[in-house]
C-alpha positions, -999 to 999 in steps of 0.1 A, spaced: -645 -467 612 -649 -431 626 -621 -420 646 -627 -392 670 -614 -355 679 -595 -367 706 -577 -396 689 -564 -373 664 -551 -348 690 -534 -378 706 -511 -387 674 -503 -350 660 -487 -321 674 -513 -300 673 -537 -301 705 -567 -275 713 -580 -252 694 -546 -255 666 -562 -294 660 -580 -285 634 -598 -321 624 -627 -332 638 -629 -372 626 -610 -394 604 -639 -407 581 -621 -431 560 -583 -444 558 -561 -473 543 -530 -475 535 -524 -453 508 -551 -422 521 -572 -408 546 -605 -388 547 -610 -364 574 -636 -334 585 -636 -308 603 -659 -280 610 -634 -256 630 -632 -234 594 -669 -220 608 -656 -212 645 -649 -174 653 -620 -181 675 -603 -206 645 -568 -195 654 -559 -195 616 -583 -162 612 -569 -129 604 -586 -97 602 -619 -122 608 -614 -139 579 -601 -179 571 -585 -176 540 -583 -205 517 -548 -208 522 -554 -222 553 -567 -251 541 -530 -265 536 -530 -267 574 -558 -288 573 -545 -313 544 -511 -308 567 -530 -325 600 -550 -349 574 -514 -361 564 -501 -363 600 -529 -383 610 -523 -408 580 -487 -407 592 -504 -422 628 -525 -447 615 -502 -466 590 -468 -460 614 -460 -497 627 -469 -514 652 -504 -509 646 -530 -527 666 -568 -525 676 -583 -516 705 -612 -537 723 -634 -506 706 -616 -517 672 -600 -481 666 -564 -484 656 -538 -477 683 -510 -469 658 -472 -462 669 -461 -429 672 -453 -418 633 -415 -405 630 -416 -369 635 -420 -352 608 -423 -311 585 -441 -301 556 -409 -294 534 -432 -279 501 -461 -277 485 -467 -279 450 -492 -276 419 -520 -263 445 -549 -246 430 -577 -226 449 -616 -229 441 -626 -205 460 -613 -178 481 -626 -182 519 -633 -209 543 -649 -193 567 -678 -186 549 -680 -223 535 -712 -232 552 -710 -276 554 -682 -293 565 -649 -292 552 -639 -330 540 -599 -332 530 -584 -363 514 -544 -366 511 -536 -396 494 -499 -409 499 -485 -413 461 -445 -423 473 -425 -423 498 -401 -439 520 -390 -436 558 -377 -402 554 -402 -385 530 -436 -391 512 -451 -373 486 -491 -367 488 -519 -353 470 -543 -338 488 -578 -322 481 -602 -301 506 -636 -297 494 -673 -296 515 -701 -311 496 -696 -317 460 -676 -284 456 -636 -284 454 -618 -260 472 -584 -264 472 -560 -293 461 -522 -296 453 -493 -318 464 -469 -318 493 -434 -330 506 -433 -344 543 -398 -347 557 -396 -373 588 -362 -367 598 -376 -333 619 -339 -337 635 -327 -320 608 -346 -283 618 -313 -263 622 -294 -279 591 -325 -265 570 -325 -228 578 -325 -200 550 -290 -193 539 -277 -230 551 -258 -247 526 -263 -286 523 -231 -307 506 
């Protein structure tokens, strides 16, 4: 079940040009599968200095994990088209990333699509820890871990120099 450009950009924060994700190709409980070929567009607002580096593809894995946060949130139900109508997923930060590697060292001049998995490994309704891999065709570009807070209420509480008790 492919799930389109604008369902994604209704169930993450990032709309326009900052969604990055083009279609969910795959997803189940535990993962989702997503492309996107925004990595190729000049006007990607991740460029700098007309480059995309491959740092950027966190972002991407970042949405991919936001839109798995959206499909398995509850109260999911289908649609007459039978696409998901999920409830809105508990708000929610990337809190660290960990163990990432880089293949290569642009994504702007990756010519097929990007395809990015995140896989959810544990969690519970305050935090989930995911693997995640970016890759187009049969070559691996990036892939790590990350820590997604849900509580985003705690914002202030987590600035640099705050102490936590």
């Amino acid at each position: 079940m492919h799930l389109n450009r604008a369902w994604i950009e209704s169930r993450i924060p990032h709309r326009g040009r900052m969604c990055l994700l083009d279609e969910v190709i795959a997803w189940s409980a535990e993962r989702v599968s997503c492309r996107s070929s925004t990595h190729r567009e000049a006007d990607n607002p991740l460029r700098a200095y007309g480059r995309l580096g491959i740092a950027c593809g966190i972002e991407y894995a970042a949405q991919a994990m936001a839109v798995h946060g959206a499909l398995v949130a509850p109260a999911s139900s289908s649609t007459a088209e039978g696409s998901p109508m999920a409830g809105a997923p508990a708000p929610g930060f990337l809190a660290a990333v960990r163990g990432v590697r880089f293949h290569s060292l642009r994504l702007d001049d990756v010519q097929g699509d990007l395809i990015c998995d995140a896989v959810r490994m544990a969690g519970d309704a305050t935090t989930a820890l995911y693997e995640f891999e970016l890759r187009s065709d049969a070559a691996l570009l990036l892939r790590g871990r990350a820590t997604v807070v849900f509580d985003a209420g705690l914002g202030p509480s987590l600035a640099p120099g705050s102490l936590h008790e």
